[in-house]
C-alpha positions in Angstrom: 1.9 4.7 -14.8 2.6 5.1 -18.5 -0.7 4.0 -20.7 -0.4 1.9 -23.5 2.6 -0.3 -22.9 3.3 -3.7 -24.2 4.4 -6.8 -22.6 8.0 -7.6 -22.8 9.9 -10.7 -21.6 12.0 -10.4 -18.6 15.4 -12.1 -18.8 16.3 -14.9 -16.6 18.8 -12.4 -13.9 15.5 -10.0 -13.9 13.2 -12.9 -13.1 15.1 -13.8 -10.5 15.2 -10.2 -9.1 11.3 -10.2 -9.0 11.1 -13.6 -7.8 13.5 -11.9 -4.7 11.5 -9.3 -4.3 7.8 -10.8 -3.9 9.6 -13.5 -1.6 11.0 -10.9 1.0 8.4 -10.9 3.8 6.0 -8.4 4.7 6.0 -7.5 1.0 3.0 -8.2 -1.3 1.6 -7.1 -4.8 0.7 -3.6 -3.5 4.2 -2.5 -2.4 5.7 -4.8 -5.0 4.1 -2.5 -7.5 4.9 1.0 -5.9 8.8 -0.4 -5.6 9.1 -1.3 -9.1 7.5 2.0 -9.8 9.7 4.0 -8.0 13.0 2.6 -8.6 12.5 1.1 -12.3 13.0 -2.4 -12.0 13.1 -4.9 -8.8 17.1 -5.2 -9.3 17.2 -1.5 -8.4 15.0 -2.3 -5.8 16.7 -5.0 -4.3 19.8 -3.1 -3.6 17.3 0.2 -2.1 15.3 -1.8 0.6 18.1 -2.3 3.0 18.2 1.4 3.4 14.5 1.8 3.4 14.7 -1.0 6.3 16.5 0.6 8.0 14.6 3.7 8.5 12.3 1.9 9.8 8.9 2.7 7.6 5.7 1.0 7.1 5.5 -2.6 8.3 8.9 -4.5 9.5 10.3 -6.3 6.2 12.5 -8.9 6.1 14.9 -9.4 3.1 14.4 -13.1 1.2 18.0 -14.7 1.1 19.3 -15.0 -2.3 20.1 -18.6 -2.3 16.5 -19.4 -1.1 14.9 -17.9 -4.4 17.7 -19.7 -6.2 16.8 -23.3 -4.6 12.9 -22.5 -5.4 14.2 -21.2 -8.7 15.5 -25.0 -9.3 12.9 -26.5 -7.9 10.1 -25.1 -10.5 12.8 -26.5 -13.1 13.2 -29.7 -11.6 9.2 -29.6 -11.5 9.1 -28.2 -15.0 6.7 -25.3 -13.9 7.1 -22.0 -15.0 7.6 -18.9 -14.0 5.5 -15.9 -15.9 5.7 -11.8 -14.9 2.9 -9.9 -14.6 4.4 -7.5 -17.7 5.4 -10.5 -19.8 3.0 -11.5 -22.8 2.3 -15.0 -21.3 0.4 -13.9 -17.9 -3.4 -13.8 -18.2 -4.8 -10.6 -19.5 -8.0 -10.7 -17.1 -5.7 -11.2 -13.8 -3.6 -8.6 -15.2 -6.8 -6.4 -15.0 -7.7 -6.8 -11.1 -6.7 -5.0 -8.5 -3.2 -6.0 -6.8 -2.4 -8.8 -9.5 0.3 -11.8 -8.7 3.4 -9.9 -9.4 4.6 -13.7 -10.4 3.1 -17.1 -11.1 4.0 -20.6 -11.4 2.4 -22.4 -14.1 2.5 -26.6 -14.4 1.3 -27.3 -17.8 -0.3 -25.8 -20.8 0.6 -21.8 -20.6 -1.3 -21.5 -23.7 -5.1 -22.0 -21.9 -4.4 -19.1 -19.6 -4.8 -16.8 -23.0 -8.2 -18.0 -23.6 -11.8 -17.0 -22.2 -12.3 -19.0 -18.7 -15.5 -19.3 -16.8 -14.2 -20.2 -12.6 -17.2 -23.0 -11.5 -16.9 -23.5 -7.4 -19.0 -24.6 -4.2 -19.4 -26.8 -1.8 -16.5 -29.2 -1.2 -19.4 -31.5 1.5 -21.0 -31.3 -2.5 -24.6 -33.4 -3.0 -25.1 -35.4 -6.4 -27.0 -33.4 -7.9 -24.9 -30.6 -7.5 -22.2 -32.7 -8.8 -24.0 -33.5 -11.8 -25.3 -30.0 -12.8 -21.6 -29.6 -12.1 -20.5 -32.0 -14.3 -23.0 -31.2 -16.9 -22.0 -27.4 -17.0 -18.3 -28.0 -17.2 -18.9 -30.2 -20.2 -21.0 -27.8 -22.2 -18.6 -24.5 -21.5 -15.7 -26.8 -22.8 -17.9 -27.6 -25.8 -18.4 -23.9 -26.2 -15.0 -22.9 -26.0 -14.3 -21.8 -22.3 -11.7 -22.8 -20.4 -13.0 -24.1 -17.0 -11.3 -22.7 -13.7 -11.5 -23.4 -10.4 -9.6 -24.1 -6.7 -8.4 -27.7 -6.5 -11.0 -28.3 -3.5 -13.1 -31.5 -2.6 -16.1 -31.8 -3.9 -17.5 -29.3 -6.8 -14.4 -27.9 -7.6 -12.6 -31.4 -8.4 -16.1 -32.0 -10.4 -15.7 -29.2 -12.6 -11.9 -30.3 -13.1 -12.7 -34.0 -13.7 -15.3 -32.9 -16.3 -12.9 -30.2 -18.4 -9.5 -32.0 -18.5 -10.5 -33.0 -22.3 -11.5 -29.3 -23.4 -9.3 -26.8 -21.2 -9.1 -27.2 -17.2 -6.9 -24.7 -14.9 -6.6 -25.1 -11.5 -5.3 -22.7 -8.7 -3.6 -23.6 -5.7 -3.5 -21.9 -2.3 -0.1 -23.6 -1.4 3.3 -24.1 -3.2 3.0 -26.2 -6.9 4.9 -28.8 -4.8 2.0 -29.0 -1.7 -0.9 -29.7 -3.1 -4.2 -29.6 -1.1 -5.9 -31.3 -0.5 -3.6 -34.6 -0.8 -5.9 -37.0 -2.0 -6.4 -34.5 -5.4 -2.6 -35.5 -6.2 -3.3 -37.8 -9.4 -5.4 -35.2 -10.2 -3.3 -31.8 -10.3 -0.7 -34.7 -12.2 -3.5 -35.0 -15.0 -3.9 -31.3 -15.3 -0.4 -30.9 -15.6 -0.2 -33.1 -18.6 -3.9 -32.3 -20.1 -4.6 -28.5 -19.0 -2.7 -26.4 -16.3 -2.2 -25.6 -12.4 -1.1 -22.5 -11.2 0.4 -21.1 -8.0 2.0 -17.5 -6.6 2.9 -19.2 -3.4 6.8 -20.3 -2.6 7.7 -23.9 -3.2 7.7 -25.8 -0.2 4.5 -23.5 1.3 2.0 -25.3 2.9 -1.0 -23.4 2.6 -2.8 -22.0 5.7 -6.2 -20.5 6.3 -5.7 -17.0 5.2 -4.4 -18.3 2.0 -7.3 -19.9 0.6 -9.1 -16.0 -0.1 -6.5 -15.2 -1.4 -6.4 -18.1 -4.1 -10.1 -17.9 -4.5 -9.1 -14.0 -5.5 -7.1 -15.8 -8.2 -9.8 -17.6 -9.6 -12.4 -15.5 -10.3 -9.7 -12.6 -11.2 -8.6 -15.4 -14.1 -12.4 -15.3 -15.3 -14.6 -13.7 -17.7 -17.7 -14.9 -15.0 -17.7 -17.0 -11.8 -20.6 -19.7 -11.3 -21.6 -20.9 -7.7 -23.3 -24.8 -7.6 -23.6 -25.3 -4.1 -22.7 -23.1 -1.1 -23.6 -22.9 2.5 -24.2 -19.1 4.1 -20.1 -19.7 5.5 -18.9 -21.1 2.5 -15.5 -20.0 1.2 -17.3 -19.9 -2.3 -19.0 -16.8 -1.3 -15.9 -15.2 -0.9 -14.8 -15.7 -4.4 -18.4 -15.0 -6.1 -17.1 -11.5 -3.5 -13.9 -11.3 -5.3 -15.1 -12.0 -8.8 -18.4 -9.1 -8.1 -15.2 -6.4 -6.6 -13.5 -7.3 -9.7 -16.3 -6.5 -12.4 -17.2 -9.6 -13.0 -20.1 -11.5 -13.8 -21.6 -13.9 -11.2 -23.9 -17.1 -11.3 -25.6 -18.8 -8.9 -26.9 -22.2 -9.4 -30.6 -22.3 -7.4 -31.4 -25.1 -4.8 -33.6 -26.3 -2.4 -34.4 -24.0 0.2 -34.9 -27.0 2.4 -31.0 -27.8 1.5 -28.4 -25.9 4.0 -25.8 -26.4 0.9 -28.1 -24.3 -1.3 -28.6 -21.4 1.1 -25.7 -19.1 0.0 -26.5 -19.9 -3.6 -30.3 -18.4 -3.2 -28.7 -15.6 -1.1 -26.8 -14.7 -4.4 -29.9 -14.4 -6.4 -31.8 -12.8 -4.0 -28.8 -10.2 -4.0 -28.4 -9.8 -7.7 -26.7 -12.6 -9.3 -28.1 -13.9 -12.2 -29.8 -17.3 -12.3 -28.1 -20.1 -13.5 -30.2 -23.2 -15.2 -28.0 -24.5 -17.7 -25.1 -23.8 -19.9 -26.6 -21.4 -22.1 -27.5 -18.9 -19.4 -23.5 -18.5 -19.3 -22.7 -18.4 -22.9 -25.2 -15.6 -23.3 -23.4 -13.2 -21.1 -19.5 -14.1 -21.4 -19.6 -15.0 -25.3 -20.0 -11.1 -25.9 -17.7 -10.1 -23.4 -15.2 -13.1 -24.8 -15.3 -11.5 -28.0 -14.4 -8.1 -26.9 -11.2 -9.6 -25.2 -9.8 -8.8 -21.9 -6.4 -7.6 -23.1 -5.7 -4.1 -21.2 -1.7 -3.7 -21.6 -2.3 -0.1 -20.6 -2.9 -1.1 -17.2 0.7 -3.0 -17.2 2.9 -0.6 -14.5 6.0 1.5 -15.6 8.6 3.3 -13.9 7.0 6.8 -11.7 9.3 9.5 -10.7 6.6 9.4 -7.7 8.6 9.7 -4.1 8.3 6.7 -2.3 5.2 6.3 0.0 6.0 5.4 3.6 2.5 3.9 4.0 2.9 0.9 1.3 2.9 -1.6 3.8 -0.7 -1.7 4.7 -2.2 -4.6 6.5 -4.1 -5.9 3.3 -1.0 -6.1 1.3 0.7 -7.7 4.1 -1.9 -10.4 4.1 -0.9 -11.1 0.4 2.7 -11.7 1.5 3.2 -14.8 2.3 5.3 -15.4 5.7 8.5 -17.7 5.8 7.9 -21.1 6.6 8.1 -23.2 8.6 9.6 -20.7 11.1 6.3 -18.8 11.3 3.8 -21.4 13.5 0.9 -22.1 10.8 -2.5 -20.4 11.3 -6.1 -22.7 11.9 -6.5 -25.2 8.6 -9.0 -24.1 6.6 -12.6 -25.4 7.1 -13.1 -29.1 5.4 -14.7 -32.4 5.7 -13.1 -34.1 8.3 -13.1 -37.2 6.1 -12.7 -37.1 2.1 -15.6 -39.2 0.5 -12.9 -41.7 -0.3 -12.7 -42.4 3.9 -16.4 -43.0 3.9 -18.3 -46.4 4.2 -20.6 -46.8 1.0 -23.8 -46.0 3.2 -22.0 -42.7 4.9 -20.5 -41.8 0.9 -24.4 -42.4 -0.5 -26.5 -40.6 2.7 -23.7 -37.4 2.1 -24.9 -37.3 -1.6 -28.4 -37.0 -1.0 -30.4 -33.9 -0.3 -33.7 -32.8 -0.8 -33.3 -32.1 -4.5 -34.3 -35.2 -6.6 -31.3 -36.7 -7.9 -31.0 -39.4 -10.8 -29.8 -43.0 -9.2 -27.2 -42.8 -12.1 -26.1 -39.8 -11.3 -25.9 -40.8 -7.4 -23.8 -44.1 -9.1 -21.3 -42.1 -10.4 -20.7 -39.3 -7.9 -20.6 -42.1 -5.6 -18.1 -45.0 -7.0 -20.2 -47.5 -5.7 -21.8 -50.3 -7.6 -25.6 -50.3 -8.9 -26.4 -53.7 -6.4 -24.5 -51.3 -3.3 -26.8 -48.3 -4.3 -29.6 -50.4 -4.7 -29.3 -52.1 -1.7 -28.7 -48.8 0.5 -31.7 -47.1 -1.1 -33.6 -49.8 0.1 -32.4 -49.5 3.5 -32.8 -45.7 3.7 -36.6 -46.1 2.2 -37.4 -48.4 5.0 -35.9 -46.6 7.8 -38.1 -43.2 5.9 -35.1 -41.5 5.1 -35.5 -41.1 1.1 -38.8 -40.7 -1.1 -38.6 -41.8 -4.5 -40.1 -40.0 -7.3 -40.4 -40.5 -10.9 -37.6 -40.8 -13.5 -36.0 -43.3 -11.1 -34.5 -40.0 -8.9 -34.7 -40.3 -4.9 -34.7 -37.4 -2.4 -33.5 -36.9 1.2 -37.0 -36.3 3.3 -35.7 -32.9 5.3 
């Protein structure tokens, strides 16, 4: 690897040669990397794998047809996504900088956001109303400060912190193909970003997005980000995995602190107790990332170049062929990942309100909005819950869900 080289633009033929390579199966960023490496550029590469198939090395590859990269190729137009190299001057310095980068993404939107310093805000997609709110109430002040606000497109907190930055810079990354969003009901929603701030996906078009993929968007994420902030998060959540991803990758976590009579707070107080910092408010985030925001994550030195290196036989490793994404819809689709098993939107009023609650106090306002429902239908189902001993109100006009 040659240190200190620029970013150059790849033509449209050489795009497509990249976009061929990343799409043959069984190969993923790792052995993307070590190909380009060895043979100069993924053209050159293209026309060596048939032999290297042949002898029959590392995992079983399959080649990507030609036409097939050339339909997905006019799709993204048709869509009017796209498509940025990991060496060209538009892809994100800080993803750049992790290990085993997106050799290619699609991008819907404003390409210009993904230069500037992001903060990723996640958790619980079953999310309470007051973690919605501090949600809601972060996002808002690291737009007003200047960060970009990223996160995964999921129910719940992530859709919070996208709701809450569309007017100051939101990015969103999905685990499936620009053109299969999940999940659905989050469809106006990825159309807003497309016109207000941007969405971004490495995945084919036409993927629908699987259980294993959703680590490896949440690697995305946080790899995007100067710092990754946790609201809500149960000991399983898959929001723990990226506050994983984001610590592997050197960078700074958060974890908003909850009830420990709260199940959805449990993997947030696990992070403190294991060393991430505390979160209380906006300014506990500024303090860190500003200085890191003004140092810049631009490392072009880490950008690959050609190695006379012989080609390694062991490339294909069972990690990087996790980060390949198999053929569809020949290969049978793996367990969905883990959600609700209603949106909120499903939910009778009284189910939507008794989901909010926890036992952290939470403004009836607050509860209002998180909820859609209307001040007289809150009112009314507060009264029922205070009855039945469910809720305890306290001052400030908040309630609390008696554990």
């Amino acid at each position: 690897m040659k240190q200190g080289a620029e970013p150059r633009r790849l033509t449209a033929e050489q795009k497509l040669d990249w976009l061929h390579l990343i799409r043959c199966e069984n190969i993923g960023p790792r052995t993307f990397a070590a190909l380009i490496q060895r043979y100069g550029d993924a053209g050159a590469a293209l026309r060596a794998l048939p032999d290297l198939i042949r002898q029959g090395k590392g995992r079983p590859v399959v080649m990507a047809s030609r036409d097939a990269v050339l339909r997905e190729w006019d799709q993204a137009e048709r869509l009017g996504a796209r498509l940025i190299a990991r060496i060209e001057p538009d892809y994100p310095a800080s993803l750049r900088a992790i290990d085993s980068p997106p050799p290619l993404i699609f991008v819907r939107g404003d390409v210009a956001l993904l230069q500037k310093p992001m903060v990723a805000l996640v958790g619980s997609r079953n999310a309470s109303a007051a973690g919605l709110a501090m949600t809601e109430r972060l996002a808002r002040g690291l737009g007003a400060a200047g960060y970009v606000v990223v996160s995964g497109l999921a129910r719940g907190i992530d859709a919070c912190a996208h709701r809450a930055s569309l007017a100051t810079g939101a990015v969103g990354v999905l685990a499936g193909g620009l053109d299969k969003p999940y999940p659905p009901e989050n469809l106006a929603l990825i159309d807003q970003m497309a016109e207000r701030g941007a969405v971004i996906s490495e995945m084919p078009f036409g993927y629908e997005p699987r259980g294993r993929d959703f680590p490896r968007r949440n690697r995305v994420v946080s790899g995007l980000s100067l710092a990754t902030v946790v609201v809500e998060a149960a000991r399983r959540s898959g929001s723990l995995i990226t506050a994983n991803f984001a610590q592997d990758q050197g960078r700074e976590v958060f974890a908003v602190p909850g009830s420990p009579l709260d199940p959805r707070a449990e993997g947030t107080n696990d992070l403190i107790r294991g060393g991430a910092l505390l979160c209380a408010s906006v300014q506990d985030i500024v303090d860190v990332v500003a200085p890191l925001a003004a140092r810049g994550a631009t490392r072009y030195d880490l950008l690959f170049e050609p190695d006379p290196a012989p080609y390694d036989e062991t490339l294909w490793d069972e990690w990087d062929a996790e980060l390949a994404p198999a053929a569809q819809p020949e290969v049978a689709p793996l367990a969905p990942p883990r959600e609700p098993a209603q949106s909120t939107d499903d939910l009778s009023p009284h189910e939507r309100i008794e989901r909010l609650l926890g036992p952290a106090p939470v403004a009836v306002d607050d509860l209002a909005r998180a909820s859609g429902c209307s001040a007289g239908e809150i009112r009314l189902i507060l009264q029922e819950l205070e009855i039945e001993g469910r809720i305890e109100r306290q001052s400030g006009d908040r309630v609390a869900l008696i554990s």
